[in-house]
C-alpha positions as YAML, in Angstrom:
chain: A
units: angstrom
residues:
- id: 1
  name: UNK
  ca: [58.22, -21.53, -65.13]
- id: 2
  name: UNK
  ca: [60.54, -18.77, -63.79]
- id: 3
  name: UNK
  ca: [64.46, -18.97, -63.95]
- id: 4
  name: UNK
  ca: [64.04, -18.83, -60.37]
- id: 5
  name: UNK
  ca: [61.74, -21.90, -60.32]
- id: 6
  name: UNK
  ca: [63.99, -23.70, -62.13]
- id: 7
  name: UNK
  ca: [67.20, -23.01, -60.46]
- id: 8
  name: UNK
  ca: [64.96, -23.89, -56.73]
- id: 9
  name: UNK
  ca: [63.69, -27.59, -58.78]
- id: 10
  name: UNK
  ca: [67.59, -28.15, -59.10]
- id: 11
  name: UNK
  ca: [68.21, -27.29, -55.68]
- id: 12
  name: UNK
  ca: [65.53, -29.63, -53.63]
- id: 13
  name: UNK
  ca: [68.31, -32.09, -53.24]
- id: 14
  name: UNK
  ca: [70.55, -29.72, -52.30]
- id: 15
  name: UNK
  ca: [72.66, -30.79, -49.28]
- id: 16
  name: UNK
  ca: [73.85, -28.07, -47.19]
- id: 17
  name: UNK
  ca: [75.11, -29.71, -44.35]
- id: 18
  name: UNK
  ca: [77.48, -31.65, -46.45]
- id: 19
  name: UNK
  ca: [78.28, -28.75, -48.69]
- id: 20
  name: UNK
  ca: [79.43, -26.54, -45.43]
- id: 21
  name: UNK
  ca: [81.60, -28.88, -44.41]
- id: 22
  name: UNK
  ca: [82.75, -30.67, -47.85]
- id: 23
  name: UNK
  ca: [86.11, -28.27, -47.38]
- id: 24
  name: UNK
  ca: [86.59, -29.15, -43.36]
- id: 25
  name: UNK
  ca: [87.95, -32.89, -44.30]
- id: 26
  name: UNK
  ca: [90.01, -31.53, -47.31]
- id: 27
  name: UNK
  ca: [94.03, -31.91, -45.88]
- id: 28
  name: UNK
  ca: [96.56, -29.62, -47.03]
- id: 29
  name: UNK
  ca: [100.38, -29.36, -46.67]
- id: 30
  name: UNK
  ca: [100.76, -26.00, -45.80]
- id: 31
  name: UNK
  ca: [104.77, -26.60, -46.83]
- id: 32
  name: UNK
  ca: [103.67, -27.98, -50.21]
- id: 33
  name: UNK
  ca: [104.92, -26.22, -53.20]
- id: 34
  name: UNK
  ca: [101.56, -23.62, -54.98]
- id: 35
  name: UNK
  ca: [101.27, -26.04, -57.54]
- id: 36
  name: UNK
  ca: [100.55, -29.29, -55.61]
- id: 37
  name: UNK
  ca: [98.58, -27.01, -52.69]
- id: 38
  name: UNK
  ca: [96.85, -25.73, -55.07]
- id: 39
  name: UNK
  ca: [95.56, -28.38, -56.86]
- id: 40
  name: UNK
  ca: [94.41, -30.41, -53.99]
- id: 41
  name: UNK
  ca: [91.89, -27.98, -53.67]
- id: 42
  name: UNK
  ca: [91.17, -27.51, -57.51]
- id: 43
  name: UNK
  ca: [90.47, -31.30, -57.50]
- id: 44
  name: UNK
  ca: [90.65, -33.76, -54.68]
- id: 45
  name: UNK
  ca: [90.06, -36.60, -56.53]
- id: 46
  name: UNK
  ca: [93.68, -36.52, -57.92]
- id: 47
  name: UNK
  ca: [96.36, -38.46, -55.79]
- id: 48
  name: UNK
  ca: [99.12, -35.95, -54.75]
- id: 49
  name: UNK
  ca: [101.39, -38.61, -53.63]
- id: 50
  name: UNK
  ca: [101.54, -40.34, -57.29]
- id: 51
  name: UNK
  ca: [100.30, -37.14, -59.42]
- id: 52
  name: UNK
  ca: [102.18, -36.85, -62.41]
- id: 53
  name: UNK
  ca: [103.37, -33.61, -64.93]
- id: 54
  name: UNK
  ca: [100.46, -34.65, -67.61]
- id: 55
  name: UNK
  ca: [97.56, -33.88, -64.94]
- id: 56
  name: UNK
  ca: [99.65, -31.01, -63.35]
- id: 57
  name: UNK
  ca: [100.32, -29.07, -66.49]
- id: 58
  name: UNK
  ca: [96.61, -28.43, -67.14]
- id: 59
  name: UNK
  ca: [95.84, -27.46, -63.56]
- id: 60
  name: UNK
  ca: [99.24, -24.92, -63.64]
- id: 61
  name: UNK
  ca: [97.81, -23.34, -66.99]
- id: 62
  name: UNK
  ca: [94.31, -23.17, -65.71]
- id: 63
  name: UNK
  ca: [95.46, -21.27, -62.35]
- id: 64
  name: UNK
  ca: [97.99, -19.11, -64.46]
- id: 65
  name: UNK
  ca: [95.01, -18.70, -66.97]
- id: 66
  name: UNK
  ca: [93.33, -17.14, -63.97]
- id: 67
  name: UNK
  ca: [95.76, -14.78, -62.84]
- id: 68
  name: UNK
  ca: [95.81, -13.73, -66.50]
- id: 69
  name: UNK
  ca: [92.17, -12.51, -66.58]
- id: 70
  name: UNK
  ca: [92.35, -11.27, -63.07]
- id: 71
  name: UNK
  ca: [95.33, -9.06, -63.82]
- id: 72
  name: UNK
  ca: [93.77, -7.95, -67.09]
- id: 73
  name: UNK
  ca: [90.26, -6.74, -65.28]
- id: 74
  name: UNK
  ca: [91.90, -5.18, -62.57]
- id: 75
  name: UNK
  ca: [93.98, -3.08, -65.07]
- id: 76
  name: UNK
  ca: [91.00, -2.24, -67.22]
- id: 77
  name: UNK
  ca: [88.62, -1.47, -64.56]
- id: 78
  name: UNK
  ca: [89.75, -1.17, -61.29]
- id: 79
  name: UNK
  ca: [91.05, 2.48, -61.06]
- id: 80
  name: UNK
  ca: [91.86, 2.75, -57.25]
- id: 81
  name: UNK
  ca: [93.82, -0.37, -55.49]
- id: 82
  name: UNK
  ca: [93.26, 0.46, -52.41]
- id: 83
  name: UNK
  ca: [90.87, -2.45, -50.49]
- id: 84
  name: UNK
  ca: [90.32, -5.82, -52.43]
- id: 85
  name: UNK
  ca: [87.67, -8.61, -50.82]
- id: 86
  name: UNK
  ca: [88.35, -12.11, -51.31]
- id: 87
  name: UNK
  ca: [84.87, -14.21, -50.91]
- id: 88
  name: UNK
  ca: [85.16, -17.82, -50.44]
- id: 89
  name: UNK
  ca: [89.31, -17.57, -50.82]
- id: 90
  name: UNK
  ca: [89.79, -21.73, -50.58]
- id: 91
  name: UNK
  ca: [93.35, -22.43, -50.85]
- id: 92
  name: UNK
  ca: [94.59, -18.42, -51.84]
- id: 93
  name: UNK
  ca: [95.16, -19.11, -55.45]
- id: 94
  name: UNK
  ca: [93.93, -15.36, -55.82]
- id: 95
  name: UNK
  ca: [95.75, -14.47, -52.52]
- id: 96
  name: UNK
  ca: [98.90, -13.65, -53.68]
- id: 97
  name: UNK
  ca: [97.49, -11.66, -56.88]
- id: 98
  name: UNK
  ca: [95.48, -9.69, -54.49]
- id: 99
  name: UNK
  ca: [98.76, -8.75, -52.30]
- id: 100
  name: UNK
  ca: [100.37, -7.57, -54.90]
- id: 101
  name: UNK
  ca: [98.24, -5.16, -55.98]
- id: 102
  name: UNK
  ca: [96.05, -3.74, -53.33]
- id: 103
  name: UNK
  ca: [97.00, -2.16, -50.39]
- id: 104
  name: UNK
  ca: [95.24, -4.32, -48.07]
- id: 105
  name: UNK
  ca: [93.01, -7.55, -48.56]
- id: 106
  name: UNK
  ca: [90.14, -8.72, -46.84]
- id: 107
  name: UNK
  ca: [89.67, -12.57, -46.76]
- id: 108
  name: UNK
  ca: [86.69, -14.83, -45.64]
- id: 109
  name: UNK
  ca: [85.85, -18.78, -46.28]
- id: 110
  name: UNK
  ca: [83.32, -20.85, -44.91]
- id: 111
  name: UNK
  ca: [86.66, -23.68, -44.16]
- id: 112
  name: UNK
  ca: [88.09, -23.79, -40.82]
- id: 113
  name: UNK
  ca: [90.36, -26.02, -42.68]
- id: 114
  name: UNK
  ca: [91.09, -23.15, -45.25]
- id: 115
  name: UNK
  ca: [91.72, -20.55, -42.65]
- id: 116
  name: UNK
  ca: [94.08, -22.86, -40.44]
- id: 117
  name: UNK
  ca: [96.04, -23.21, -43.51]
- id: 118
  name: UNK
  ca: [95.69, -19.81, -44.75]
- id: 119
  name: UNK
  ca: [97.22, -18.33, -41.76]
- id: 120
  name: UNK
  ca: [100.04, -20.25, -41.47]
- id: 121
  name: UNK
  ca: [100.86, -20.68, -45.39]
- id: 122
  name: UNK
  ca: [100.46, -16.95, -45.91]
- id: 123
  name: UNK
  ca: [101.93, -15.09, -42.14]
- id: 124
  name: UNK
  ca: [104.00, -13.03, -44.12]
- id: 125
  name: UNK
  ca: [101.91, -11.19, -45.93]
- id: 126
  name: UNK
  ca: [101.25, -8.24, -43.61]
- id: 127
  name: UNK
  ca: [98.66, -6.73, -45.54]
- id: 128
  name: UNK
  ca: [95.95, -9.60, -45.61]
- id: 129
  name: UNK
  ca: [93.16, -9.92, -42.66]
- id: 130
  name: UNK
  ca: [91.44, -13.65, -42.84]
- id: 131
  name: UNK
  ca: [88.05, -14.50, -41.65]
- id: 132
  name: UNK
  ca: [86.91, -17.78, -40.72]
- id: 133
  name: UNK
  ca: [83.04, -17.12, -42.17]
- id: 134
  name: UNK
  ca: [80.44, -17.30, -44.80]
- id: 135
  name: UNK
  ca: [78.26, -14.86, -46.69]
- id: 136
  name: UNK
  ca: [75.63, -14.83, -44.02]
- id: 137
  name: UNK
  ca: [78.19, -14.05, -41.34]
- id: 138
  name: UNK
  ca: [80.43, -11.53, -42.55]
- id: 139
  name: UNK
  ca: [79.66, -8.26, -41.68]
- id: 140
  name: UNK
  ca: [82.04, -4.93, -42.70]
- id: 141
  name: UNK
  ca: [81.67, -1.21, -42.81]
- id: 142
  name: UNK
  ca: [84.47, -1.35, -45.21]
- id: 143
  name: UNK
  ca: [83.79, -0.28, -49.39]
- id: 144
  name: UNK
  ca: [86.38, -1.67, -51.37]
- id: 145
  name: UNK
  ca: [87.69, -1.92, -54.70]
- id: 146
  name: UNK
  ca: [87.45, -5.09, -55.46]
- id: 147
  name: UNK
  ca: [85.08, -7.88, -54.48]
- id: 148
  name: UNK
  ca: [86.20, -11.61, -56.02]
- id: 149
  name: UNK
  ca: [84.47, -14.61, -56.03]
- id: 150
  name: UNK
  ca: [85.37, -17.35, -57.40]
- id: 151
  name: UNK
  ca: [83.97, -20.68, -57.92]
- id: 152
  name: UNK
  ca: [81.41, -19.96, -54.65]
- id: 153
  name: UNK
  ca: [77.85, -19.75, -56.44]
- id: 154
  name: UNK
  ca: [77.96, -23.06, -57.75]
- id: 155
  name: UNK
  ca: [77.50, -24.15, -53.80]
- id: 156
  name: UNK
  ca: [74.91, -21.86, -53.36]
- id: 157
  name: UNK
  ca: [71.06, -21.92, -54.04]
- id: 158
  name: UNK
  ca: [69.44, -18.85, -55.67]
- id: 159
  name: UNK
  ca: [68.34, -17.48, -52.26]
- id: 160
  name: UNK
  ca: [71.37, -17.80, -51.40]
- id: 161
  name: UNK
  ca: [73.53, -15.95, -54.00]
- id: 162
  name: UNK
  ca: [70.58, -13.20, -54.17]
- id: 163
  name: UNK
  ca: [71.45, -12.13, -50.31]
- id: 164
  name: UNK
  ca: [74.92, -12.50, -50.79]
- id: 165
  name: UNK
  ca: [74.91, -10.27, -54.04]
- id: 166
  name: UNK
  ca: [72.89, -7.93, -51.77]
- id: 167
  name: UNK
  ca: [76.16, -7.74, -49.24]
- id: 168
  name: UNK
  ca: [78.32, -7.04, -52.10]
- id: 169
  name: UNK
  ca: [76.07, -4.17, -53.45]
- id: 170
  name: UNK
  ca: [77.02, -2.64, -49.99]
- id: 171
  name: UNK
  ca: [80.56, -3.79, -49.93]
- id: 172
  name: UNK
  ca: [81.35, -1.71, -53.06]
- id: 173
  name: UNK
  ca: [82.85, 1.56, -53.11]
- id: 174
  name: UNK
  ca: [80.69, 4.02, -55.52]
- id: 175
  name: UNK
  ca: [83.25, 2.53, -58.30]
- id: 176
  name: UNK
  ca: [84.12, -0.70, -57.35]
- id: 177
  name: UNK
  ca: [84.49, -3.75, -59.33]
- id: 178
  name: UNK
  ca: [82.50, -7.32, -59.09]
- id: 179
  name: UNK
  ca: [84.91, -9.95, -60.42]
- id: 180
  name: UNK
  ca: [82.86, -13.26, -60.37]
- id: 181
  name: UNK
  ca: [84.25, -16.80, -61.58]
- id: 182
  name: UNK
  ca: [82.12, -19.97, -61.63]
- id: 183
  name: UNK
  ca: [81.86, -22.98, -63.72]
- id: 184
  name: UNK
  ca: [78.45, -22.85, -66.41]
- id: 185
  name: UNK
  ca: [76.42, -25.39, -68.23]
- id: 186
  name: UNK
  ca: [76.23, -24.41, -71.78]
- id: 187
  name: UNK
  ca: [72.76, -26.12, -71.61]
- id: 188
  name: UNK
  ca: [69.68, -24.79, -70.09]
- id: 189
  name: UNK
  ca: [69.86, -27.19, -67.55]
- id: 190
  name: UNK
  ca: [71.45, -27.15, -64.10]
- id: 191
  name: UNK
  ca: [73.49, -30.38, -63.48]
- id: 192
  name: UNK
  ca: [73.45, -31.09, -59.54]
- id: 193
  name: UNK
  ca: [75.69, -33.27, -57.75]
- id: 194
  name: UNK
  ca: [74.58, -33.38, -54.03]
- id: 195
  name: UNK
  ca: [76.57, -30.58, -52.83]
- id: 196
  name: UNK
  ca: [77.28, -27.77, -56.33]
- id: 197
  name: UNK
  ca: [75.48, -27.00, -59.29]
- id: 198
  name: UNK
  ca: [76.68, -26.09, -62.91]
- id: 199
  name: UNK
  ca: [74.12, -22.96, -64.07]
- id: 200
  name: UNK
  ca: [73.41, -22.47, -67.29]
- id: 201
  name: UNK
  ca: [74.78, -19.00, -68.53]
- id: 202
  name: UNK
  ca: [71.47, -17.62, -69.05]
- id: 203
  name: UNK
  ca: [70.72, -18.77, -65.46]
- id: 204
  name: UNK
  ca: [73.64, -17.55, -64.40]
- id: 205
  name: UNK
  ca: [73.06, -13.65, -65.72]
- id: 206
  name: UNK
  ca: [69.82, -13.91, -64.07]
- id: 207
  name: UNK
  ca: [71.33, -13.79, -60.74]
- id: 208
  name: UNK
  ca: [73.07, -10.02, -61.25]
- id: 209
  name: UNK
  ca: [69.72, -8.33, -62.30]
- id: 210
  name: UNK
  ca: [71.33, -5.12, -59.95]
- id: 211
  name: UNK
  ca: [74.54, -5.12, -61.57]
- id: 212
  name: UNK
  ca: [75.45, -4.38, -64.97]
- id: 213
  name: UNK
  ca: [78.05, -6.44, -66.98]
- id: 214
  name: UNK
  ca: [81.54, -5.00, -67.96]
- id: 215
  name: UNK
  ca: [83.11, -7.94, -69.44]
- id: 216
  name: UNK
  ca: [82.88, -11.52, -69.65]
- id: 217
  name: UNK
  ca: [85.51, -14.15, -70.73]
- id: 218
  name: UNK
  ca: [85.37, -17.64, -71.26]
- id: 219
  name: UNK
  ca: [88.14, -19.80, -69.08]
- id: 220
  name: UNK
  ca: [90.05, -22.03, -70.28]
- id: 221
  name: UNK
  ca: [90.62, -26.11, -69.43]
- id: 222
  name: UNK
  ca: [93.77, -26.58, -71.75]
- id: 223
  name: UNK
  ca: [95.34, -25.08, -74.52]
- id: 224
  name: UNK
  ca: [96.77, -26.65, -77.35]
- id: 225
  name: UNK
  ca: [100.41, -26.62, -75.65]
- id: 226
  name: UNK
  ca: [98.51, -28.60, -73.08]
- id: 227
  name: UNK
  ca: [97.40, -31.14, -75.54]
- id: 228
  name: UNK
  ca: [100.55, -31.53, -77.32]
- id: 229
  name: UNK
  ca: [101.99, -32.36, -74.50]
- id: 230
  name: UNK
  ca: [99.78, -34.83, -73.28]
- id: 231
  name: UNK
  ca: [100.85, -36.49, -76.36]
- id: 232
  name: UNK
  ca: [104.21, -36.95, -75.88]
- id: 233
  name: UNK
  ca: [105.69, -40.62, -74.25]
- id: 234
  name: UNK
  ca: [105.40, -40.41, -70.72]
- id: 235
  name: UNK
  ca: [109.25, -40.28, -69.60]
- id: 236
  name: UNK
  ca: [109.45, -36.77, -71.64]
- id: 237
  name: UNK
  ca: [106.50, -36.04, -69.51]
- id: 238
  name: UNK
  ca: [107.95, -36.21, -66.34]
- id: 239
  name: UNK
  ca: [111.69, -34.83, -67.61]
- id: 240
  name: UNK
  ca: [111.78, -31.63, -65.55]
- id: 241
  name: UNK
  ca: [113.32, -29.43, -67.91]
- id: 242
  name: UNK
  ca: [110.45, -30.79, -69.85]
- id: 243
  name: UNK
  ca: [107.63, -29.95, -67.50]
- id: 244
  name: UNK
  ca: [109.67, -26.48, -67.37]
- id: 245
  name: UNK
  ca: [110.18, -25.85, -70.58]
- id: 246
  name: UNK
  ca: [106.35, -26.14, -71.40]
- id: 247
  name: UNK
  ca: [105.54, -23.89, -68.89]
- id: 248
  name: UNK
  ca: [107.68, -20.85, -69.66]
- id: 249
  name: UNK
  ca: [105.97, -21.20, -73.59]
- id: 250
  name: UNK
  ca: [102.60, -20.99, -72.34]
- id: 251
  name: UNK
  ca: [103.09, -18.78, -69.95]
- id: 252
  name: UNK
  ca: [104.97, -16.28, -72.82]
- id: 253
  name: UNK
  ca: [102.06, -17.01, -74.87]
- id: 254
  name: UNK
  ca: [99.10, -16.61, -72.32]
- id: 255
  name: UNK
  ca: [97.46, -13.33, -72.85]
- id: 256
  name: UNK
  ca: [97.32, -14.73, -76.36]
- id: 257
  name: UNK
  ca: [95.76, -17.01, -75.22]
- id: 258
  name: UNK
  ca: [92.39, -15.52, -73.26]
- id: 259
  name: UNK
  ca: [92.05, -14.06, -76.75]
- id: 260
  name: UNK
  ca: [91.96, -17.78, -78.73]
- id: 261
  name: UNK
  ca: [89.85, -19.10, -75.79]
- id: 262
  name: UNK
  ca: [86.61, -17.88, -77.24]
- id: 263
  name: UNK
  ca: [87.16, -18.79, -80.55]
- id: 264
  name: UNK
  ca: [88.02, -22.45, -79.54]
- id: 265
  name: UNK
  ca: [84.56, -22.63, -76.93]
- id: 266
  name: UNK
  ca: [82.46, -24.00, -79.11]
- id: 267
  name: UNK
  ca: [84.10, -27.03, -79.69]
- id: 268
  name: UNK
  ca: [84.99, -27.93, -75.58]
- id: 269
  name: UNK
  ca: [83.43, -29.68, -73.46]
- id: 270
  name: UNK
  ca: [79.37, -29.50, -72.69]
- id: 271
  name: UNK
  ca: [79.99, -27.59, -69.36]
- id: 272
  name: UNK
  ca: [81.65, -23.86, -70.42]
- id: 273
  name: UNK
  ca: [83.91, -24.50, -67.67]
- id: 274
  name: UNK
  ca: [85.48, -21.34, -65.61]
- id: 275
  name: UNK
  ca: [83.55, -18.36, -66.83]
- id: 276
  name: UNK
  ca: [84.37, -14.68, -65.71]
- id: 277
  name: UNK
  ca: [82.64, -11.74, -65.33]
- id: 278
  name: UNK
  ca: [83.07, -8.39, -64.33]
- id: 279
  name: UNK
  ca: [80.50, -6.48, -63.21]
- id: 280
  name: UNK
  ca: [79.31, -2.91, -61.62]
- id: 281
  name: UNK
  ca: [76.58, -1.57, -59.93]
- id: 282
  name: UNK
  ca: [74.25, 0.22, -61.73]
...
């Protein structure tokens, strides 16, 4: 059995409608704070009216985690910063990354709820065009820089990611970057939960047959800062200077840190969590 055959098995319970329109009954506040927007859409099952510091200090270092690798393969590989492509941009965690260092951003997502939100949370910056779109939609004569994706093929079949990766090919100036992040199984298995499906890494690599691989580093779900200070009594916890003091360290620490990351992955949990790669065309 084929990689391919597997992957479609995994699928056959795949529900699209419900996947398309998983992000249309998500509810932001647009006047929230990055942090709390953020992780609404990082994990809805978290109650933003009660959430405390011990669930939002993992989600801040996983999202500052992520502008850590993004900002370290842009600076190794991207050598013009001219056009960046945002692919399935959810909330904008990568948004304001992408503003900062290219001269002008194309955006799509799937979410008429994302790209209400997007427009209004992010009017200011000039330099960013939104689309309200998918993959199958989005058409541009445009080559750019930079394509991201992040955390978009694990909603997608293997059809699916194959004609999308097909777009990109074509989206790519002659040397462009592929930045691709997406939660694994560490397992040969695909774990499927209605609507999104954890890959296994070999699985995964199967997908980019036309591209060729740069770099690839494992994410991160918390540090041991994190843990330590999950561990201390709850008032400390939720003491602001605290919450901000914790923050600062890691943050001093973090490119540290995406070096320590693989050396702790075999002991974490079953699923490799956010994995990165950066690819090229061949």
């Amino acid at each position: 059995m084929t990689i391919g055959n597997i992957i479609d098995k995994m699928y056959k319970n795949f529900n699209k409608r419900q996947r398309d329109n998983y992000w249309n009954i998500f509810s932001p506040n647009v006047n929230a704070g990055d942090l709390i927007y953020h992780a609404a859409g990082a994990d809805r099952k978290i109650d933003l009216d009660t959430i405390k510091n011990k669930e939002l200090l993992p989600l801040w270092y996983r999202f500052v985690f992520e502008d850590a690798v993004l900002s370290r393969l842009v600076s190794k590989y991207v050598v013009v910063k001219q056009g960046a492509l945002d692919c399935g941009f959810g909330t904008g965690r990568s948004i304001s990354f992408l503003h900062k260092n290219f001269e002008h951003v194309t955006a799509f997502d799937i979410s008429s709820t994302f790209y209400t939100s997007a427009k209004i949370r992010y009017k200011d910056f000039a330099n960013i065009s939104f689309y309200n779109t998918g993959f199958d939609s989005f058409e541009t004569s445009e080559k750019y820089d930079l394509i991201f994706i992040g955390g978009v093929f694990m909603y997608m079949d293997e059809r699916e990611v194959k004609q999308a990766l097909k777009k990109v090919q074509g989206w790519l100036s002659p040397d462009g970057i592929l930045i691709c992040r997406d939660t694994l199984s560490k397992s040969s298995e695909c774990t499927v939960e209605n609507i999104k499906a954890y890959r296994s890494i070999k699985q995964y690599k199967e997908l980019f047959t036309d591209f060729k691989q740069l770099e690839k580093i494992n994410g991160a779900n918390r540090n041991i800062l994190c843990s330590f200070f999950l561990r201390l009594p709850d008032k400390l916890q939720e003491h602001n200077s605290v919450f901000t003091f914790f923050k600062k360290v890691i943050q001093l620490f973090i490119i540290v840190d995406i070096l320590l990351v693989a050396l702790r992955g075999a002991k974490r949990h079953p699923l490799a969590n956010q994995m990165y790669y950066a690819f090229t065309t061949e």
